[in-house]
Structures are given as C-alpha cells and as structure tokens.
C-alpha positions in Angstrom: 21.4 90.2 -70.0 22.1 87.7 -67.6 19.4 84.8 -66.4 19.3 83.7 -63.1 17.2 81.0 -61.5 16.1 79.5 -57.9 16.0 75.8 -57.8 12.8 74.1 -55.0 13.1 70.3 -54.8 9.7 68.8 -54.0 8.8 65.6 -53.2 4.9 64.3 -53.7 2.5 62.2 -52.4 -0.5 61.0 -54.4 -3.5 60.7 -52.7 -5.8 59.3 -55.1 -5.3 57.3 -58.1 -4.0 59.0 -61.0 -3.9 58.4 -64.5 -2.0 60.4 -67.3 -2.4 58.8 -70.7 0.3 58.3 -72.4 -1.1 56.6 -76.0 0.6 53.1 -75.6 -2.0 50.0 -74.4 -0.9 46.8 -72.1 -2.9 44.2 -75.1 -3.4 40.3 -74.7 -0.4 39.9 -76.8 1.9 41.2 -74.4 0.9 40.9 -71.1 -1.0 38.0 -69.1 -3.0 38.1 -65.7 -2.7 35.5 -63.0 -4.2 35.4 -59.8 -4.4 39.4 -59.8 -1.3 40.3 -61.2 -0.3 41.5 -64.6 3.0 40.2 -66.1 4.2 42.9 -69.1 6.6 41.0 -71.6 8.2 41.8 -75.4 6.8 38.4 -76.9 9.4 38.7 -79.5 12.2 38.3 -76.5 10.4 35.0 -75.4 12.1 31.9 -76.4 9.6 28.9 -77.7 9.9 25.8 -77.8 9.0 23.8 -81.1 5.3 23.0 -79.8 4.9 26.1 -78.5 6.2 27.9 -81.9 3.3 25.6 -83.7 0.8 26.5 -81.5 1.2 30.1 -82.0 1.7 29.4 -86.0 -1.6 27.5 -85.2 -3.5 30.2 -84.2 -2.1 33.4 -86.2 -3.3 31.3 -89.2 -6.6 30.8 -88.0 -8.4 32.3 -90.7 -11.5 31.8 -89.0 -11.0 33.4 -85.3 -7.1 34.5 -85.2 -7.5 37.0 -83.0 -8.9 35.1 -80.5 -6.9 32.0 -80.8 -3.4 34.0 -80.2 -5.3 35.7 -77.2 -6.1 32.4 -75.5 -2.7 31.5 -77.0 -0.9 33.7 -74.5 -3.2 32.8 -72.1 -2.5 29.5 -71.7 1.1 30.1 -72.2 0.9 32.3 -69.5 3.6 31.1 -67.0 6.4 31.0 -69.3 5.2 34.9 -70.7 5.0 35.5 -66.8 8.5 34.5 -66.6 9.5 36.5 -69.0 7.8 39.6 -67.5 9.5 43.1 -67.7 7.0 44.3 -65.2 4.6 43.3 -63.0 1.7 45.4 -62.3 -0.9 45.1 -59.8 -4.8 44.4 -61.0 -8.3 44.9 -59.3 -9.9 42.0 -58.7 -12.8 42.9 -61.3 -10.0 43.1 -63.9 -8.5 39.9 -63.9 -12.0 38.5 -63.2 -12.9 40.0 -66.2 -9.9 38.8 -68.2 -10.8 35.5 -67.2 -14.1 35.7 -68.1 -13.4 37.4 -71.6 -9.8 35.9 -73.2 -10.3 34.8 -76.1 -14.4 35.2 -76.5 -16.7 36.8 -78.9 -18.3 40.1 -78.0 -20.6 39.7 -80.0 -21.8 38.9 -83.7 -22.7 41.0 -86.1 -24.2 40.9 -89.7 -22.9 39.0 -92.6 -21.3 36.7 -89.8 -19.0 39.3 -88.4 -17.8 38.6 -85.0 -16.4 41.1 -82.8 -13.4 40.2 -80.3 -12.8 41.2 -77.0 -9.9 43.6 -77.5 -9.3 43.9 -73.2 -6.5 46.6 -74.0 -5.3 48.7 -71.1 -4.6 52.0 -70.9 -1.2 52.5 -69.5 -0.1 55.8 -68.0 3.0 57.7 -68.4 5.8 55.3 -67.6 9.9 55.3 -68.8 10.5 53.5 -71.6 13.1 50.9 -70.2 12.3 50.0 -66.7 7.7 51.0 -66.8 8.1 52.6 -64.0 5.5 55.2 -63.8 6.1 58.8 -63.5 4.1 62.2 -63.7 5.3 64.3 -66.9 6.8 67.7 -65.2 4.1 69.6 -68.2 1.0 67.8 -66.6 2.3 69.7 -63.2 3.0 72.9 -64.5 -0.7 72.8 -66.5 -2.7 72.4 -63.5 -0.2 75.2 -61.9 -0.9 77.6 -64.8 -4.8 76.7 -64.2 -5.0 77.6 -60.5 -2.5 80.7 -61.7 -4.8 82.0 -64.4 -8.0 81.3 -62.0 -6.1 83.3 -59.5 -6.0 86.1 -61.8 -9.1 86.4 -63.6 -10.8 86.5 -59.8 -14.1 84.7 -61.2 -14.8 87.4 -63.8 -17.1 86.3 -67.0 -15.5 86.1 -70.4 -14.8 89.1 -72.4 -16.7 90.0 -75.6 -13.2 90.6 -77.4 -11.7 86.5 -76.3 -12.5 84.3 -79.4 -10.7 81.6 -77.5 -8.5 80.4 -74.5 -5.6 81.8 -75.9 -7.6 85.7 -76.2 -8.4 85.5 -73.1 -5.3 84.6 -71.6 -3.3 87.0 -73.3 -5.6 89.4 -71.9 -5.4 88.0 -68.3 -1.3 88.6 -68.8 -1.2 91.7 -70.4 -0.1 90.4 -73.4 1.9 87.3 -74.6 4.7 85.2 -74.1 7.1 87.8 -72.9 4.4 88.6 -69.7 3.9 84.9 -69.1 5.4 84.4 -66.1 5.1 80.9 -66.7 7.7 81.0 -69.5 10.3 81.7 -66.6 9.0 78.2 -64.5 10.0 74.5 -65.3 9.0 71.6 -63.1 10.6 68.6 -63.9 9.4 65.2 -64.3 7.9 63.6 -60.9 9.5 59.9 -60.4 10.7 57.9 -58.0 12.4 54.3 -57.8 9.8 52.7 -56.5 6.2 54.2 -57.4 3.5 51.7 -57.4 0.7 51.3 -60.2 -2.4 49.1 -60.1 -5.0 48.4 -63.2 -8.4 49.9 -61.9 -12.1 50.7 -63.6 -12.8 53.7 -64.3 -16.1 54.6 -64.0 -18.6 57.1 -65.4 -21.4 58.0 -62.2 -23.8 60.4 -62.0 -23.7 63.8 -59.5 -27.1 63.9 -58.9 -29.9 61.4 -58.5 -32.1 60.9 -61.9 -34.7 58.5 -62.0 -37.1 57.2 -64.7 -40.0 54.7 -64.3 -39.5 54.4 -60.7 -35.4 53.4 -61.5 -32.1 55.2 -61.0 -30.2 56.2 -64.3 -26.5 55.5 -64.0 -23.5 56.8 -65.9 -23.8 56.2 -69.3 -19.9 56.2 -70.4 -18.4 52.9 -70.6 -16.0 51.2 -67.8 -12.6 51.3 -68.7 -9.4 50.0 -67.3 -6.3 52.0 -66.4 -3.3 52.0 -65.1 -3.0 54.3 -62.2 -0.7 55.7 -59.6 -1.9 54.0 -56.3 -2.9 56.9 -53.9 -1.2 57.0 -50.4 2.7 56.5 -51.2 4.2 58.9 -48.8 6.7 60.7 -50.7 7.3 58.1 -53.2 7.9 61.0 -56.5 10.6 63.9 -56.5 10.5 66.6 -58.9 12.4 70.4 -58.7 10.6 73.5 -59.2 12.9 76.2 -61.0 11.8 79.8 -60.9 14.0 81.8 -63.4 14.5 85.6 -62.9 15.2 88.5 -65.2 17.3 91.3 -63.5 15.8 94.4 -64.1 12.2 93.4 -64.7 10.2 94.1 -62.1 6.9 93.2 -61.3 4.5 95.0 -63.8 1.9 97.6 -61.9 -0.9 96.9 -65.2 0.2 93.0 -64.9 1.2 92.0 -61.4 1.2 88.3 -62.5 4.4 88.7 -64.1 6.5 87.5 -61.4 5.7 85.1 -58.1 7.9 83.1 -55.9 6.9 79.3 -55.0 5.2 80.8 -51.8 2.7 82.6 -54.2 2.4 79.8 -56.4 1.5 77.6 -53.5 -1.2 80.2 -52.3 -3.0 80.1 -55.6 -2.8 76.6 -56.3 -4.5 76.2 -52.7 -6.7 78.4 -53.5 -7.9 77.3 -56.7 -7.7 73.5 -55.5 -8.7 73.0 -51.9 -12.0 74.1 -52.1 -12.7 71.7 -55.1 -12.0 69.1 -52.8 -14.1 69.7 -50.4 -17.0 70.4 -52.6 -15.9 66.6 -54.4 -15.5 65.0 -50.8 -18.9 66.2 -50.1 -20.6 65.3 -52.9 -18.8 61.6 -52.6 -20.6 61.5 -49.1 -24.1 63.2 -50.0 -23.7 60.3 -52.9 -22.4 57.5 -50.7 -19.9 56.8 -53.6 -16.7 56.7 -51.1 -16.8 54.5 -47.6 -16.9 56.8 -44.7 -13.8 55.8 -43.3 -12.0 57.3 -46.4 -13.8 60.6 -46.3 -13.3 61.2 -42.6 -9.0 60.2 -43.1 -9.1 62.8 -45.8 -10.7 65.2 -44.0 -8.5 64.4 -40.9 -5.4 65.0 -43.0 -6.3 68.2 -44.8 -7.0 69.6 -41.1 -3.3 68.2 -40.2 -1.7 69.8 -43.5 -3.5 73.1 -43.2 -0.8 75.1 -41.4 1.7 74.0 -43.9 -0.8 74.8 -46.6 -1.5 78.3 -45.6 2.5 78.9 -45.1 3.3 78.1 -48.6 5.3 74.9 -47.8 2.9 72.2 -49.4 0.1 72.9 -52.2 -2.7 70.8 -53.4 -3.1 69.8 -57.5 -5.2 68.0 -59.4 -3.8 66.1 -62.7 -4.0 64.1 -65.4 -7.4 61.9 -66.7 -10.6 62.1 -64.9 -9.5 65.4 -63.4 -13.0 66.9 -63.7 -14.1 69.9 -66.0 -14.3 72.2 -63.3 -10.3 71.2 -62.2 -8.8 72.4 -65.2 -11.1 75.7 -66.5 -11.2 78.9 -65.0 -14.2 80.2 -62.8 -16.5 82.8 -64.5 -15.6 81.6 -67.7 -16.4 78.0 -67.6 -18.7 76.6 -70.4 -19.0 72.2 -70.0 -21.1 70.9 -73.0 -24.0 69.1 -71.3 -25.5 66.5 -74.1 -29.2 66.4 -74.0 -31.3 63.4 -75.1 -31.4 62.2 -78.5 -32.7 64.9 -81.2 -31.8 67.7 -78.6 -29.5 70.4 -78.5 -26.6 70.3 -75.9 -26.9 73.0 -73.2 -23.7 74.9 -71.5 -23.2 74.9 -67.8 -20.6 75.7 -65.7 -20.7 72.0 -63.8 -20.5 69.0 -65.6 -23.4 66.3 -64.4 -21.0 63.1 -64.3 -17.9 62.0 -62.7 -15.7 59.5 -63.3 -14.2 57.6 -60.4 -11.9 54.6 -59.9 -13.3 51.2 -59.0 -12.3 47.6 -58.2 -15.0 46.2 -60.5 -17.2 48.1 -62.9 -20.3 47.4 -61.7 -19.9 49.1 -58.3 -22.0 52.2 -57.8 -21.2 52.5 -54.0 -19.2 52.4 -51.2 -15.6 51.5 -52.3 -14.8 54.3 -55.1 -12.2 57.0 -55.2 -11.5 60.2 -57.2 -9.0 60.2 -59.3 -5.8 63.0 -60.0 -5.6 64.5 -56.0 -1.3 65.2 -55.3 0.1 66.6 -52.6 3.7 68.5 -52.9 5.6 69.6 -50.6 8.7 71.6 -50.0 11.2 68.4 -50.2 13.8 70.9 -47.1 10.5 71.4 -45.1 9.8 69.7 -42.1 7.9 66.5 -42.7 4.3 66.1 -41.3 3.9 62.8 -38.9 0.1 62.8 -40.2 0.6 62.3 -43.8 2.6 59.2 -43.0 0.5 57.8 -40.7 -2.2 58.1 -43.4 -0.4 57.0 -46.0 0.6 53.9 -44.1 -3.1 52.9 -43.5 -4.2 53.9 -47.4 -4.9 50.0 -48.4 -2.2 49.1 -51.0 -1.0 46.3 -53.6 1.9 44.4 -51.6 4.4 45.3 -54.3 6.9 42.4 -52.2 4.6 39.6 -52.8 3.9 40.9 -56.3 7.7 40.6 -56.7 8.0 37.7 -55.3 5.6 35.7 -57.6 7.6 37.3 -60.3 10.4 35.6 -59.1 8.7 32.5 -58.5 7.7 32.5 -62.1 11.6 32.8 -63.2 12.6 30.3 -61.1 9.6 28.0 -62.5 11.0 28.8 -66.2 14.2 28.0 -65.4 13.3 25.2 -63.9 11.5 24.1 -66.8 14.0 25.3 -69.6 16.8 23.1 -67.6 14.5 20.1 -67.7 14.1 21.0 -71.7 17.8 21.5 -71.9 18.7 18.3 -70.1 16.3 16.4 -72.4 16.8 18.3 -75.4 21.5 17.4 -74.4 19.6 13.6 -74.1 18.4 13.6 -77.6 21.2 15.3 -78.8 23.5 12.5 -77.8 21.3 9.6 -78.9 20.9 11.5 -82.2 24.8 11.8 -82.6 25.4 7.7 -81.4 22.4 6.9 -84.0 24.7 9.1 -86.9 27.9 7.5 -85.5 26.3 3.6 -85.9 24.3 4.5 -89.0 28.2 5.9 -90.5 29.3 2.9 -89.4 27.2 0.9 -91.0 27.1 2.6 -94.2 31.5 1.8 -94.3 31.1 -1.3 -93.4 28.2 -1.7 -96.1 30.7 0.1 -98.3 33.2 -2.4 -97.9 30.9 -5.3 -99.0 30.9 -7.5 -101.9 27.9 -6.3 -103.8 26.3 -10.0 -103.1 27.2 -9.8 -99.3 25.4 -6.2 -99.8 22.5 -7.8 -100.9 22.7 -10.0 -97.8 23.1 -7.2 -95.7 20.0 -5.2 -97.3 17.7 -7.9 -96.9 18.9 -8.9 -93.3 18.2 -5.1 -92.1 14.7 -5.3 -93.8 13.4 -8.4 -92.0 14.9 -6.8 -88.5 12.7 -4.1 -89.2 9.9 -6.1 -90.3 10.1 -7.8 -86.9 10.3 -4.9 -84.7 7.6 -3.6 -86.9 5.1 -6.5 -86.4 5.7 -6.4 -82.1 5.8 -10.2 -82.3 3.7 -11.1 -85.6 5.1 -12.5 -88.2 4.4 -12.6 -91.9 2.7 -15.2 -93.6 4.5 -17.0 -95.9 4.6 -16.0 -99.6 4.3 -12.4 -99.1 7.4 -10.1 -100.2 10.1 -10.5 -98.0 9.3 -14.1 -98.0 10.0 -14.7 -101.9 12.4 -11.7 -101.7 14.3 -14.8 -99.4 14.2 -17.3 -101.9 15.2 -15.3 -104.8 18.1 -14.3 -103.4 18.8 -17.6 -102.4 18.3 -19.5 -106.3 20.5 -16.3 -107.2 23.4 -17.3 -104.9 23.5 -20.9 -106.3 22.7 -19.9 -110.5 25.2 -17.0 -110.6 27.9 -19.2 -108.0 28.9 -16.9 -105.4 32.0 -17.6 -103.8 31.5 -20.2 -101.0 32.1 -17.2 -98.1 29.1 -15.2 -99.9 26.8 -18.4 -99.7 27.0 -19.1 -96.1 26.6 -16.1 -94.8 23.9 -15.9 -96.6 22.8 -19.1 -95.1 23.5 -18.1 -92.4 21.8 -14.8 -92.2 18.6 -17.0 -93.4 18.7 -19.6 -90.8 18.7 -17.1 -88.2 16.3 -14.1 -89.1 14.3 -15.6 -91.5 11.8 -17.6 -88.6 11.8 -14.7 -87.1 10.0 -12.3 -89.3 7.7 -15.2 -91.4 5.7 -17.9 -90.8 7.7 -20.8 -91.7 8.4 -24.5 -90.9 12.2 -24.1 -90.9 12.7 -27.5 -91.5 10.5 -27.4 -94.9 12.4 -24.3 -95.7 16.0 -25.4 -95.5 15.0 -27.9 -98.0 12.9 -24.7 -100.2 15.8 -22.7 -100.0 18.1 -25.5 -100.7 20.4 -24.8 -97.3 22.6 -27.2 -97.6 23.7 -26.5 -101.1 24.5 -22.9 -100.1 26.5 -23.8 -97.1 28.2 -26.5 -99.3 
C-alpha cells in the first residue's frame, strides 16, 4: 500500500507569554542578572584568574554557608560570567529585583541550626541545546490539536459508565484504537524561528472569583514562580509544517467520521474548541481587573480583524504549554478539576477550576498589568498576511532584544579589555621573572667559579645587601649576627692565610657594605677587624 502525504507550512504568532517546561533550571551557578538582563554561561568554559580561582576554592569549602558563598561568588564575578554569556535573556524587573535582594541570603532557619538558602532557580522552557533559542515542541501542538479534535467529537456529552480512563473513552470517541486515530496520520513539526524572544516572568497563582474572610480578600495560594517564556506579540517569529498523511483506499468511516480531516477541518475545530475560551478568559480578566484595559480591547480588536480568516480555515487559535488552564486541555461534558477544600476536608469535583495562574512583572501584583499565558496564533504560512496582526504585534510592549545584545557585547569587549590588561601584565612579570632566572644563573656560575674563601666573601656580602634593603634605612646594632659573622671571617682570613687577592677583596667587600648594614664607627672597626693586615 502506498502512503501519501500533504505538506501546510505555518508560521505563528504568540500572543501571550508561553511557557513549555522542559526539566533543565537557569541556577545562580550559571547564569547572573545585571540591570534586568540575564547572562546564561557554562562556568566550567570561564577562564579565572588565580584570585578569582581562590575565591571560588574559598567559598565551595565553606563548610559553614557554601552554598551561599559560591552564589554571591558569581555574583560578584558577574561581569566576567556576563562576558562569557552563551545567551542573554530578558528579565522582569521584579526578578532581578528579587535576585538582588536574595543572592546569597538565608531563607530562613530552621531547627538544630539548619539554614535554608535561597535556591532562585529558573524554570527554562523548551529551548535547542546549542544556541537556547526557544522553540515550541511540534507534540505540545499536536496535543492541544487532538484536545479541540476529541472535544469536537464527543459534542459536550458526559462520560460513559464503560470509560475507566482517558484512554477508554477515547478509544470510544474513535471507534476503536490506533488504526482509527486519525491523528496517527498528522505530524506537526517543531515551531522555531531564528530570532524568537524569551523574557523571565512571575508566574502567579489568582483567584476567579472574589473570596473574602474577616472583612479581607483571599488571594492565590500557590507560590510565585519565575519562568522563562515566549514573549507574546512577535508577528510571525516561529515556522512549523503541518503534514496530513493519506491512506488510498480508506475512506472516511460512516460509524467514525473522525477518521479523516483536512487542515480546513482541523482549523474549524480548533476554533471552535479555543475561541470561545478566550473570550470567557478575556472577560473574566476584565470582570477581575487583572489585565489593563488597553490590552483587552487590542485583543478584542484583533480577534474581530482575524475572524474572516478564522471562519475560512486559514488561521486557528491554540492554547499550549504551562498554565494553559484545566478547562484548555479536557474535554467538555467530561471534565472533572479536583477542587481542594480546607484542611480536614474532602476535595470536591467541578468542571471549572477556581484559580488561574497568570504572568507578572513582579509577584506581588494582583492587578492591572497581568497576562494569560499559552494563547498562539497559526496561520496558513501561503495565505495572505493580515495588516492588523502586525500592527498589534508591533505595539505589544517588548524586551529591546538590540540593546540586550548590545550590553552583551559591551560585556565582551569589557573582558577583553581586561584579559589584555592581565595578559600585558601577566607578558610583564613573565619577563622580569625570566631576567631575575637569567641574573640569579649568572650569579650562581660566577659563584661557581669562586675560590671557596672568595665564596664565603660573596655569601656574606649578599646577606648584608639584603639586610640593608630589609631594614629601609636601619641598620643593625653592633654585635648582633652579621656583625660578628664580619669579624670571624675576617680573624679566619689572617689565621688560615688566604692568598693576598682573597684578603683584599675581602677588605674590600668590608669597607664598603659593612657601614652600611651596622652601626659602626668605621674608623674603630678597621682597627677591630685588623684592615690593614688583610689588605697587606
């Protein structure tokens, strides 16, 4: 049997942040913030310098507090890491306030003197492996496809007695199992582009409805986290294809009709299943105050521009990845979201959850500047572009990816600056080391070549050289050890008759560095060290 297939490129737009996990963090040990941007590096590819190799010796054997210590570590480090960058990443400004705030402090401390460190991981989203740029994984596309298909299909009936579990019910939806999945016969590639931008937001956990107790609002109860996202309003910035293959001879099943669709039909149900979720979401975002105004009434504006090619199949809405919402991602009729009661209670089952989680600049903010997270537009990529989903994605506030560039390159040119400077200095030291070896080699042949009693001259003219540049312009008092060392080797010279060179030299040596290192009356030495004798 032959297989044949139809190949749609699409190109995408995000619209609203969106986050697919991927399972690897941004940590303190391998990226730094500064002045809202994130710089991503392999500290093992970092070269450090010997003070900076202590330092981090310094603090990884920090019994006491290591893991702090290497976080502020990095921290202070930070512009040669930032140099060093394989990717920069954009940051709310309530994230790298709170990195500020937090690198490298306790949490909190616990019993038995247990202290608890700011982790400050970030979640990253799907990204290649080489180059971090971000992309969305072609499965996470054909999921929320397969949702709005399945939805389409069920038509909002409840569960069957007969479906233990998702996989039941399906099977029952298709008439029967992989061979009348008409998704085995779709692939959607990966969605990525050379140039998609991410940014590091809060997400946030927010109530749907207004609860209070003793006269106060209740908020969200799940904890702020930061994730990387795609930033919403890059016109086109992802392409991905669409394959639809086809089996000659099988036809479209009368008990089954689901066993076959074109991209036109696929469209239809994905608008179907998503576009009315987003209205329901924008208008709970405005009945909450959660989004500004301006926001809501551009994405209103723009579905109303992007309804014609909606309803002719050449563009369809999806919702994917984290913080999608329950009710984006299970069927209607069948829906059952575990609502936790309070504590000692049993959970209840609704068909709406009671929270959402939206992205935020800073995790304290409950109004007015928050935005869902997961909305995608995709389009036919041959279909006639629409003027209004430029336009809007030209005003959609985003990071200025040139500038972010540009301080990366700032911070190269600042390391290279520096390691030039260290290089110059470190050529400088080089040199003076090697003309230090060269005299020192010198010295030793020459010392070689002695007499031993002109060595012993030698040695003890070298020790009060040293003794001088020691003392800074003191001198010894007299009697102390290179003093009588002076005059011992003196009475040697005479008792043991060195040849007549050997003595004056010696003399010599005396006359001259002798004064300098100890306190003596030179005249009342020569006399002491019998000077005439030895030059005799």
């Amino acid at each position: 049997m032959n297989r044949f297939s139809t190949t749609q490129p699409l190109r995408l737009t995000p619209l609203t942040p969106i986050h697919i996990g991927c399972g690897i963090d941004f940590e303190p040990t391998n990226y730094v913030i500064d002045d809202g941007v994130l710089y991503h590096f392999d500290p093992a590819q970092v070269a450090l310098t010997a003070p900076d190799r202590k330092a981090l010796i310094d603090a990884v054997n920090d019994r006491s507090d290591a893991v702090s210590k290497v976080q502020l570590y990095f921290h202070h480090a930070r512009q040669r890491y930032a140099a060093q960058a394989k990717q920069v990443v954009a940051v709310a400004a309530g994230v790298a306030e709170q990195y500020d705030k937090r690198i490298g402090q306790i949490a909190q401390n616990e019993g038995a003197g247990r202290k608890v460190i700011n982790q400050l991981e970030i979640e990253r989203t799907a990204h290649h492996p080489h180059s971090g740029i971000p992309y969305l994984p072609g499965s996470s596309l054909k999921g929320a496809m397969r949702t709005a298909w399945l939805d389409q299909v069920n038509q909002g009936r409840p569960r069957s007695p007969d479906d233990r579990n998702a996989n039941d019910m399906e099977k029952r939806l298709l008439g029967g199992g992989f061979h009348t999945d008409p998704f085995r016969l779709v692939d959607v590639s990966d969605a990525s582009g050379p140039d998609v931008i991410s940014k590091i937001y809060f997400s946030t956990n927010h109530k749907k409805r207004q609860v209070f107790k003793d006269g106060a609002e209740l908020q969200g109860k799940g904890p702020a986290t930061r994730r990387e996202s795609l930033v919403g309003g890059q016109y086109a910035a992802l392409g991905s294809e669409l394959r639809l293959d086809l089996l000659p001879g099988h036809g479209r099943s009368d008990k089954v009709p689901s066993q076959r669709f074109n991209l036109a039909e696929l469209a239809k149900a994905c608008n179907r299943y998503y576009i009315g979720r987003l209205h329901r979401l924008l208008a709970l975002m405005e009945q909450r105050g959660f989004a500004h105004p301006d926001w809501l009434t551009g994405m209103r504006r723009l579905m109303m521009a992007i309804e014609p090619a909606l309803e002719r199949g050449d563009a369809f809405l999806l919702r994917v990845g984290r913080h999608s919402g329950a009710e984006s991602v299970t069927l209607d009729g069948v829906r059952e979201i575990r609502i936790m009661q309070g504590k000692g209670m049993q959970p209840r089952f609704d068909n709406e959850s009671t929270t959402l989680w939206l992205a935020a600049e800073r995790e304290n903010i409950t109004r007015g500047a928050l935005l869902p997270f997961g909305w995608l537009l995709v389009e036919r990529a041959d279909a006639p572009e629409i003027p209004e989903v430029r336009a809007w994605c030209e005003r959609e506030p985003k990071p200025d990816i040139a500038a972010v560039h540009a301080r990366l390159a700032e911070a190269r040119a600042h390391a290279e600056h520096e390691a030039q400077q260290i290089a110059e200095a470190l050529a400088i030291r080089q040199a003076a080391e090697a003309e230090a070896a060269r005299v020192a080699a010198e010295v030793a042949a020459n010392r070689a070549a002695l007499t031993p009693h002109l060595r012993d001259v030698a040695e003890l003219a070298e020790a009060l050289r040293n003794r001088v540049t020691a003392l800074r312009g003191g001198k010894d008092k007299p009697n102390t050890d290179l003093h009588s060392k002076a005059r011992n080797l003196a009475k040697r010279a005479l008792l043991e008759s060195w040849p007549q060179v050997e003595r004056i030299a010696l003399a010599d040596m005396l006359e001259v560095d002798l004064p300098n290192a100890v306190q003596v009356d030179w005249k009342d030495e020569r006399k002491k060290l019998q000077y005439t004798q030895l030059k005799a």
